[in-house]
Wavefront OBJ file of the C-alpha trace (Angstrom):
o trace
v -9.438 10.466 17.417
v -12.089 8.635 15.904
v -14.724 8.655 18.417
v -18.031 10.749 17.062
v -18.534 12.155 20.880
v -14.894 13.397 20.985
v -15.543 15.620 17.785
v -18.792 16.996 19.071
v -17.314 17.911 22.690
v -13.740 19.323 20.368
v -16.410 21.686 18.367
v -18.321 22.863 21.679
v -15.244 23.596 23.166
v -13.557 25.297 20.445
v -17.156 27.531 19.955
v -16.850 28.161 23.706
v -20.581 26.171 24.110
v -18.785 23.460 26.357
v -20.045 23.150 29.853
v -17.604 22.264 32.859
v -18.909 18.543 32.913
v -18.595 18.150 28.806
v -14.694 19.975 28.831
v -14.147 16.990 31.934
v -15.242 14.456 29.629
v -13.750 15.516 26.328
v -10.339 15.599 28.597
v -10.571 12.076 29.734
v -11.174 10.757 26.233
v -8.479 12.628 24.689
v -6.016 11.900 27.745
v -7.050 7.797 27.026
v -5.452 8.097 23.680
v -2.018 9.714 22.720
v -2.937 10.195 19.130
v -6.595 11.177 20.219
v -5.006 13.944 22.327
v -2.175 15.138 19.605
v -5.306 15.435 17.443
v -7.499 17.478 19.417
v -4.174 19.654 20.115
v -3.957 20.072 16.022
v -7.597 20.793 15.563
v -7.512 23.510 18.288
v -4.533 24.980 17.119
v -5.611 25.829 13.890
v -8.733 26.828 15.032
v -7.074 29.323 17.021
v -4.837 30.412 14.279
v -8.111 31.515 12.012
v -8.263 35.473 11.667
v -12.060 37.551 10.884
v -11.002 37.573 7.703
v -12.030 33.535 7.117
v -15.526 34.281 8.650
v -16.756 34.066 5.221
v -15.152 31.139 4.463
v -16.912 29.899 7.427
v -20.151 31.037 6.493
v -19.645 29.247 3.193
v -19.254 26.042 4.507
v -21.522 26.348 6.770
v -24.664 27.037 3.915
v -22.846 24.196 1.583
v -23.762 22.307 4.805
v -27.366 23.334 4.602
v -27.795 22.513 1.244
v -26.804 19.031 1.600
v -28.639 18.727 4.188
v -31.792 19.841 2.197
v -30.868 17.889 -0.703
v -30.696 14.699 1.359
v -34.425 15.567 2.914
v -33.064 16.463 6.271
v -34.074 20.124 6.283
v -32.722 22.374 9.587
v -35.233 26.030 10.798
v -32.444 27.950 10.183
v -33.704 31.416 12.937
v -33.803 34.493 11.139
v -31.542 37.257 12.348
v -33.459 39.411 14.384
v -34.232 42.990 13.841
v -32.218 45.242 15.628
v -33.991 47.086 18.828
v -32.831 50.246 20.971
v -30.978 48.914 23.964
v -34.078 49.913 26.454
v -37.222 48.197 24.297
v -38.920 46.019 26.457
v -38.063 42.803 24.278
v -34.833 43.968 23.587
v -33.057 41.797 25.691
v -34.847 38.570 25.071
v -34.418 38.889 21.654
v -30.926 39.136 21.792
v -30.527 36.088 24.097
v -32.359 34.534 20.932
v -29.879 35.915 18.163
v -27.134 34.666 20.584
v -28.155 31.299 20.702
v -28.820 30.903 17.092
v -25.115 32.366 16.142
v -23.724 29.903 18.771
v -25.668 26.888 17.118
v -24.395 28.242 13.595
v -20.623 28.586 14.616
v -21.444 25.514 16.477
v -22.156 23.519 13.411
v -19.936 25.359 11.258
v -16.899 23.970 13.606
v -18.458 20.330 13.440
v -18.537 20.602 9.690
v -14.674 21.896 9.532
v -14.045 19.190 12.098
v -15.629 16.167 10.604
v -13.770 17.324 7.252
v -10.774 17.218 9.249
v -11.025 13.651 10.960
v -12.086 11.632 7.634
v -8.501 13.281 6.314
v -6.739 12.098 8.894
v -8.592 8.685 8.893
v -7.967 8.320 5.124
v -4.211 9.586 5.574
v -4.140 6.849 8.672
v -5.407 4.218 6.691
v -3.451 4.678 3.815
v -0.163 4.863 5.585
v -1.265 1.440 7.693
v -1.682 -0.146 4.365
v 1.230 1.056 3.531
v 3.044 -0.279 6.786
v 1.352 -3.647 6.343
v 2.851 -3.593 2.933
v 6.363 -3.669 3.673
v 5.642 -6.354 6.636
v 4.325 -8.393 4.095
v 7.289 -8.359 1.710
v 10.373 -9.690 2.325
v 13.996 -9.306 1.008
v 17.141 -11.299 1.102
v 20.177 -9.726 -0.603
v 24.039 -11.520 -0.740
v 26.925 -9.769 -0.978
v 29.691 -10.189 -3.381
v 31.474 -13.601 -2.530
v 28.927 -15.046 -0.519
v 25.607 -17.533 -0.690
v 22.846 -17.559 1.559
v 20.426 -20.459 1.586
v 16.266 -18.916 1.749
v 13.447 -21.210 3.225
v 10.479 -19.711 2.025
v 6.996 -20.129 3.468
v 5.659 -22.517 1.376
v 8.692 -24.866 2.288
v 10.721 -24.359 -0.953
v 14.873 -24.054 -0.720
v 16.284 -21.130 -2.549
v 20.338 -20.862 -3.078
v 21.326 -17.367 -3.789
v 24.600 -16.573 -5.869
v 27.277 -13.767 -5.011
v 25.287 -9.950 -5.242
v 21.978 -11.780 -5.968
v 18.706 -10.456 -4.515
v 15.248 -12.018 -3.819
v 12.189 -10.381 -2.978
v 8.586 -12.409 -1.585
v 5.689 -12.008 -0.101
v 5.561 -13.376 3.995
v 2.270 -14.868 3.200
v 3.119 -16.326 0.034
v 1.623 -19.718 0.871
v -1.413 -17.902 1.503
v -2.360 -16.872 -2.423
v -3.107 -18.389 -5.502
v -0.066 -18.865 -6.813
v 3.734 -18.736 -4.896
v 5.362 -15.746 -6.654
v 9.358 -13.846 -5.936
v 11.011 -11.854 -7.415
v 14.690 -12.245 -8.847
v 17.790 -10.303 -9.655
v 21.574 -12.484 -9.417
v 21.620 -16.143 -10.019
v 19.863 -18.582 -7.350
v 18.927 -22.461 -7.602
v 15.534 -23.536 -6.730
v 14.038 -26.702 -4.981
v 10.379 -26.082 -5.189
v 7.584 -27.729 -3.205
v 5.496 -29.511 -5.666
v 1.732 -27.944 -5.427
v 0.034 -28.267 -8.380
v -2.923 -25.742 -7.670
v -0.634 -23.349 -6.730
v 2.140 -22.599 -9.506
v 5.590 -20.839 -8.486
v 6.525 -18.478 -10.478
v 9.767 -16.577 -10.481
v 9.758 -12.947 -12.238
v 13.327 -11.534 -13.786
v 13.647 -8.640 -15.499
v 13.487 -10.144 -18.945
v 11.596 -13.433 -18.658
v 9.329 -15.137 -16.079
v 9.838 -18.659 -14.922
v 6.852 -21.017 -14.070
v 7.017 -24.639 -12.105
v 4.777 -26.564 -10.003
v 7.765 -28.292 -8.373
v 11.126 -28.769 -9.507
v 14.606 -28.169 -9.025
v 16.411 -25.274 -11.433
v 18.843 -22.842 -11.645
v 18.047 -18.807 -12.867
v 21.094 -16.802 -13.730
v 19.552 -12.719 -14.500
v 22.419 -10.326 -13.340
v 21.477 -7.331 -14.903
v 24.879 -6.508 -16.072
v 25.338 -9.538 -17.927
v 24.990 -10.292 -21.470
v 22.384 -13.723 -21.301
v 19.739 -14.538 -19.064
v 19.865 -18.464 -18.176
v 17.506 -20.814 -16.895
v 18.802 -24.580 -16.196
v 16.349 -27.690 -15.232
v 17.877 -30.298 -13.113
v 14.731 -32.309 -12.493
v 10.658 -31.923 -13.411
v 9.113 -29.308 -15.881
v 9.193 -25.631 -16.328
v 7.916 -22.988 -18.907
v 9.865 -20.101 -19.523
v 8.006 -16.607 -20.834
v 10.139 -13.757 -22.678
v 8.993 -10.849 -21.858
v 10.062 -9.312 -25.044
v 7.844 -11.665 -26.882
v 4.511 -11.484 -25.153
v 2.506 -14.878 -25.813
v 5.652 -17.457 -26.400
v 6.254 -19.909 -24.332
v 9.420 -22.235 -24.043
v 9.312 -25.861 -22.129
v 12.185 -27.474 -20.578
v 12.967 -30.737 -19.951
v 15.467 -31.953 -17.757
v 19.262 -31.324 -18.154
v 18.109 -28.497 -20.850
v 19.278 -24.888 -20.389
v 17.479 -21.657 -21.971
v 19.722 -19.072 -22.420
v 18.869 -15.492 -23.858
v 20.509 -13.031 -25.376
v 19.709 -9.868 -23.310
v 20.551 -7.597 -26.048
v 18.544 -9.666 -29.202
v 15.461 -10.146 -30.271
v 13.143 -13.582 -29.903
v 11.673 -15.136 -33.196
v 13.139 -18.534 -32.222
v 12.311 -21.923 -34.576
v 11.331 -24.948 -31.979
v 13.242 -28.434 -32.656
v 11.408 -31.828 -31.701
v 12.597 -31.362 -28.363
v 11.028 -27.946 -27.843
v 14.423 -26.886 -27.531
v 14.410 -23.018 -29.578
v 16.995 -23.392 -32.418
v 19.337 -19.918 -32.465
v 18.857 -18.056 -35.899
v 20.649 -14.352 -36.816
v 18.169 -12.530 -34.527
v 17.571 -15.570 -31.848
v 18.565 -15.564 -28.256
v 20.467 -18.573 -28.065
v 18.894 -22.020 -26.334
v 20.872 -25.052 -26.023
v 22.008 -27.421 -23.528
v 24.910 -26.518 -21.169
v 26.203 -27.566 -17.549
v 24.777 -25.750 -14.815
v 27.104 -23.619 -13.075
v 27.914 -24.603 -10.085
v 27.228 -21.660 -7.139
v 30.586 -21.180 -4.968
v 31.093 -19.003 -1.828
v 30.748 -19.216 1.793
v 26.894 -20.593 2.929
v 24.868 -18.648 4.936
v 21.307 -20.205 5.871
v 18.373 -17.533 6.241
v 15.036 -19.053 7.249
l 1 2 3 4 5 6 7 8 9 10 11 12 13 14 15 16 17 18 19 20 21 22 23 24 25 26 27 28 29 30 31 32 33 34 35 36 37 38 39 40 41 42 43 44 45 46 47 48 49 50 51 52 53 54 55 56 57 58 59 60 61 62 63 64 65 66 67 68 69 70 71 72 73 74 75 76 77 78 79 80 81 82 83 84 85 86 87 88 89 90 91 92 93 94 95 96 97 98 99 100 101 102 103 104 105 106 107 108 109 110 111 112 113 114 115 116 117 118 119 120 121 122 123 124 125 126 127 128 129 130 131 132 133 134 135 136 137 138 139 140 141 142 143 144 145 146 147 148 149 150 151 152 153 154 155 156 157 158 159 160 161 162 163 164 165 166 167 168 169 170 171 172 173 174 175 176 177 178 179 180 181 182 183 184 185 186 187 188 189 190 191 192 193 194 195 196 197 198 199 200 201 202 203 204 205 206 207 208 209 210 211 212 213 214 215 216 217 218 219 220 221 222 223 224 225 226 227 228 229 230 231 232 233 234 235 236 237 238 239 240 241 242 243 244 245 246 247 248 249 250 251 252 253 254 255 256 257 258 259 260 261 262 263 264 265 266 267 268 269 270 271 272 273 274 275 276 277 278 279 280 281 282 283 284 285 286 287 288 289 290 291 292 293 294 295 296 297 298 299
C-alpha cells in the first residue's frame, strides 16, 4: 500500500478521527489491491495489539517528530494542555472540546509517524526482495547429469557442449553488457560468436578464460587433479587465479593444462607455450578429448 492517501485515511481510522465518507474511501482503495488490503490488515493489527504501557513510547516519537520538523524550518503550534476546571465553570466545557481536539491531532500524527515508518519498511523489504526475484530471472543454469551432453545456445548466439556432471551458469541478458561472461564447473567445448567489443569470458574455479571468438574446449571438474583448456581455432588468454597478473596465450592446437594442486612460476618458450619446472603446472600440447554421451539440445 503505497498510496500517501491510504496511510492518512489507515491513521484516522486507527485514531478513531475517520468520518463515514473517509472509512468508505479508505475501503475501496484497500479492497483495489490485495497486498494494499493485507497491509492495512497488518498495520491495524498491531495497532490494536499496543497496551498503555507504550503510550510513552508514543509520546516519544511523536516529539522526535517535532523536532525534525523544527530542525527542517517547518515548525507546528503545538496547543498547550489546558488547565483543569470544575465540571460546572462556565468555560469548562469548551475548553475541553479544545484539549480533545488537540490530543486527537497528537495521536493523530503520532499514528502517521508510526505508519509512514512502517510503509518505507515494507517498501524497502519489497524492493529488495523484487531485486532479488529479478535476480534469479536473470541468471540462468544448465546442469548434465552423469553420462549425458546437452548442447546450450546462449543469447549472444554462441554453441556451448557440456560434458557428463558439468554445470553452466549465465546471465539471460548476457548480450546486453559489456562483455559476455558464464560461469563453469565440468568440461564443455565452446564455439563463440566473434564480437570484438564485447570479450567472452569464461570463469572456473582456478583460472579464467578470455576470447573474442573461437572454438575451445575447458575441462575444470573440481575433483580432478588438472584444469585444461584446449584451442581448436582463433586466440585465447588464459588467467591463473593463483597468480594474479599472468597471463598465458594460446594458439591453435595448444592445450594449457594446470596442476590444481601446484603452484604457477612458469618459464614461457618462443611459442608462449609455459615450460613445466619442479613447482609448474604443466602446459603442453595434447589432443582434445573428445566429449561422449547421449546429446541433448537446450536453447
Amino acid at each position: 500500500m503505497t498510496n500517501d492517501r491510504s496511510w492518512t485515511l489507515l491513521g484516522r481510522q486507527l485514531t478513531g478521527e475517520a468520518t463515514s465518507v473517509e472509512l468508505e474511501e479508505l475501503e475501496q482503495l484497500t479492497s483495489a489491491s490485495p497486498a494494499a488490503e493485507k497491509s492495512a490488515y497488518d498495520v491495524a493489527e498491531w495497532w490494536e495489539q499496543q497496551s498503555p504501557a507504550d503510550n510513552d513510547f508514543l509520546e516519544a516519537t511523536y516529539l522526535a517528530h517535532l523536532e525534525r520538523m523544527k530542525d527542517k524550518g517547518l515548525f507546528m503550534n503545538e496547543e498547550e494542555p489546558i488547565p483543569e476546571m470544575e465540571a460546572d465553570h462556565p468555560a469548562a466545557a469548551a475548553d475541553n472540546m479544545v484539549f480533545k481536539k488537540s490530543f486527537n491531532t497528537r495521536r493523530l500524527l503520532i499514528a502517521a509517524v508510526l505508519i509512514a515508518g512502517l510503509a518505507l519498511s515494507w517498501l524497502f523489504l519489497g524492493t529488495a526482495q523484487d531485486e532479488k526475484a529479478q535476480n534469479a530471472v536473470a541468471k540462468a543454469e544448465v546442469a548434465t547429469r552423469n553420462g549425458s551432453r546437452s548442447k546450450v545456445l546462449l543469447p549472444d548466439g554462441t554453441n556451448v557442449w557440456l560434458n557428463s556432471g558439468s554445470k553452466l551458469t549465465y546471465s539471460r541478458e548476457m548480450d546486453l553488457g559489456k562483455t559476455r561472461e558464464v560461469t563453469l564447473t565440468g568440461e564443455a567445448f565452446f564455439d563463440v560468436v566473434k564480437n570484438e567489443k564485447r570479450p567472452f569470458i569464461i570463469h572456473t574455479s582456478r583460472m579464467k578464460v578470455k576470447v573474442l571468438g573461437t572454438r575451445f574446449n575447458v575441462k575444470a571438474y573440481e575433483e580432478d587433479k588438472t584444469t585444461e583448456t584446449s584451442l581448436i581455432n582463433g586466440s585465447v588468454e588464459v588467467f591463473i587465479k593463483a597468480a594474479p597478473g599472468r597471463r598465458f596465450l594460446l594458439k591453435p592446437n595448444e592445450k594449457l593444462v594446470l596442476a590444481n594442486n601446484l603452484a604457477v612460476k612458469a618459464a614461457k618458450s618462443r611459442t608462449n607455450v609455459a615450460l613445466p619446472t619442479e613447482s609448474t603446472p604443466l602446459v603442453a600440447i595434447k589432443p582434445l578429448t573428445y566429449l561422449q554421451g547421449s546429446d541433448t539440445d537446450i536453447e
